[in-house]
Legacy VTK file of the C-alpha trace (Angstrom):
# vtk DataFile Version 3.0
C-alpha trace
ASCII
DATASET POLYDATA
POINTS 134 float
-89.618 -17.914 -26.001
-91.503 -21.315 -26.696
-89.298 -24.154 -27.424
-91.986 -26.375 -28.525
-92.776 -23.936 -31.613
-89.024 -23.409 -32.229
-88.316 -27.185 -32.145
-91.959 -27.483 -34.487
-89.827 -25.487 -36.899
-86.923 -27.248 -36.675
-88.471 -30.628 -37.171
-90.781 -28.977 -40.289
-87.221 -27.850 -42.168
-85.321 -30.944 -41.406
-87.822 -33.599 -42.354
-88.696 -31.405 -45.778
-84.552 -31.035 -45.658
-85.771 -27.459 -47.420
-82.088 -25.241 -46.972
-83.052 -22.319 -48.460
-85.510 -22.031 -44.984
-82.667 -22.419 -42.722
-81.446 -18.749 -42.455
-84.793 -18.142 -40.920
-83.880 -20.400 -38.234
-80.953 -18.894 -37.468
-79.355 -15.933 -35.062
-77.000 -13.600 -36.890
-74.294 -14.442 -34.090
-75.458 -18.400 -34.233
-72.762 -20.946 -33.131
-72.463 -24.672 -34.620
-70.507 -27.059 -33.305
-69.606 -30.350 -34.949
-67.213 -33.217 -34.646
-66.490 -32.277 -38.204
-64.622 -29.731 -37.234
-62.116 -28.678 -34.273
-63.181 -25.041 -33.615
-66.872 -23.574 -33.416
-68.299 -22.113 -36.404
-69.595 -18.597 -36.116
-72.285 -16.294 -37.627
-75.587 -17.022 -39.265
-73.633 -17.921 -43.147
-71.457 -20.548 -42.016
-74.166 -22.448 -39.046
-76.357 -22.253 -41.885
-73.536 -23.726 -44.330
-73.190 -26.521 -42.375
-76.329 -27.429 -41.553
-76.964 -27.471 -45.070
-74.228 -29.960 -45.317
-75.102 -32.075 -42.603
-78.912 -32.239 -44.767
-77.458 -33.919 -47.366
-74.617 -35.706 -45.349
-76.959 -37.431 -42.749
-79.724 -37.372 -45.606
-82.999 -38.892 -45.602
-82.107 -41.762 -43.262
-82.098 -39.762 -40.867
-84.457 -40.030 -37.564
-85.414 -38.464 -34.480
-86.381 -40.994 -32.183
-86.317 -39.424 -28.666
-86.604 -35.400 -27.930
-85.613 -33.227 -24.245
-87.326 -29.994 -24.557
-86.204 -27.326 -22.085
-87.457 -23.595 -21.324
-84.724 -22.234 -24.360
-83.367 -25.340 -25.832
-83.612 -29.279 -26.688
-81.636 -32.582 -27.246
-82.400 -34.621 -30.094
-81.550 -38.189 -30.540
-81.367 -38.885 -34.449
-79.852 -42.171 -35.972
-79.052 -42.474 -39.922
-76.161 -44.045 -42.073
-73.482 -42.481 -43.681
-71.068 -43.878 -45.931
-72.440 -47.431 -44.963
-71.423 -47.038 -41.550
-74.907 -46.756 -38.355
-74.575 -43.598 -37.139
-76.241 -42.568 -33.972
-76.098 -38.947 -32.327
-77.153 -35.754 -30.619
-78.337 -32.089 -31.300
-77.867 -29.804 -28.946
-79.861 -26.674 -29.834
-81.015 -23.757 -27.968
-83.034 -20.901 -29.040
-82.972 -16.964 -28.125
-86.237 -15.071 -26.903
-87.330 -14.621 -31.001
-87.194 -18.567 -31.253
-84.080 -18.223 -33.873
-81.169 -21.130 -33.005
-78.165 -19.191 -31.476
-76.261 -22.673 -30.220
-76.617 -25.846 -32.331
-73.746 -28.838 -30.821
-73.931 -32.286 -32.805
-72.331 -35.037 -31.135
-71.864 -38.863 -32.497
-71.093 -42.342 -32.391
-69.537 -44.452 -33.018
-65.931 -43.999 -34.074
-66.600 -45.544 -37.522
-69.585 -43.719 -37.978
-67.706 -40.356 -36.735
-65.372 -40.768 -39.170
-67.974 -41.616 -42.254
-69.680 -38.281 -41.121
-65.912 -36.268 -40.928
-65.370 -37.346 -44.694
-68.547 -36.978 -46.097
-68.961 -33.611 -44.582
-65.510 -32.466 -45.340
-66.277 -33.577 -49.489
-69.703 -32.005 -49.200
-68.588 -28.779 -47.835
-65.805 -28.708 -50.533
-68.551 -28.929 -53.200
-70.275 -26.389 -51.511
-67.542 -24.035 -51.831
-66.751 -25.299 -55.129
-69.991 -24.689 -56.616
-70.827 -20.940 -55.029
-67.124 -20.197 -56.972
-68.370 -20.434 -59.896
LINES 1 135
134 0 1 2 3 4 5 6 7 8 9 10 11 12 13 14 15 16 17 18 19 20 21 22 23 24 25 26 27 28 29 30 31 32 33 34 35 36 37 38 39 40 41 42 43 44 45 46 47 48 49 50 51 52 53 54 55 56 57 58 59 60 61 62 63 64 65 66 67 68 69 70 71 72 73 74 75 76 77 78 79 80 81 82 83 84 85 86 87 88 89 90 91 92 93 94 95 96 97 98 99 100 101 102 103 104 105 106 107 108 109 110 111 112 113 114 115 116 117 118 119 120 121 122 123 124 125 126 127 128 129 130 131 132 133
């Protein structure tokens, strides 16, 4: 597995903020984490989901200034604003032997901007579901 070409991939989708490439990305038995949410989110639908969320959430303020790349997996440092509020953070993703994401753990601060990022996400994930009911 190379973690440079996974995180190339990674950093190709986010920047374009192109969704419909994100199940690509993604394990079938993929885990997100967020401080969105209390319990992990499981299966390729719903990390993909909210990931898709969190691209129009953290939107195209959003930067990756600094980058630890491991044998399966990497911490990004990303800052951005939400709901007027800084927000600076962390992804935590690691990759399985095919280079697809399998663990992907935001963390963020501070408390304001944790909570602009809980309400956004919250109303964007609402429209989500909202709009694939129709």
């Amino acid at each position: 597995m190379d973690a440079t070409a996974a995180l190339a991939r990674w950093h190709a989708v986010a920047e374009a903020g192109d969704v419909t490439a994100l199940p690509g990305l993604v394990a079938p038995d993929a885990v997100f984490r967020s401080p969105a949410v209390h319990t992990p989110q499981e299966g390729r639908e719903k990390v993909v989901g909210y990931l898709s969320a969190a691209f129009t959430v953290l939107g195209p303020g959003l930067r990756y200034h600094r980058e630890w790349v491991g044998e399966d997996s990497a911490v990004l440092e990303f800052s951005t604003v939400v709901g007027g509020k800084q927000v600076q953070g962390v992804d935590m993703i690691t990759w399985d032997e095919s280079g697809l994401v399998v663990d992907f753990t935001v963390m963020v601060r501070p408390l304001q901007g944790l909570h602009a990022v809980v309400e956004e996400m919250g109303a964007e994930l609402l429209r989500m579901l909202e709009a694939a009911g129709d």
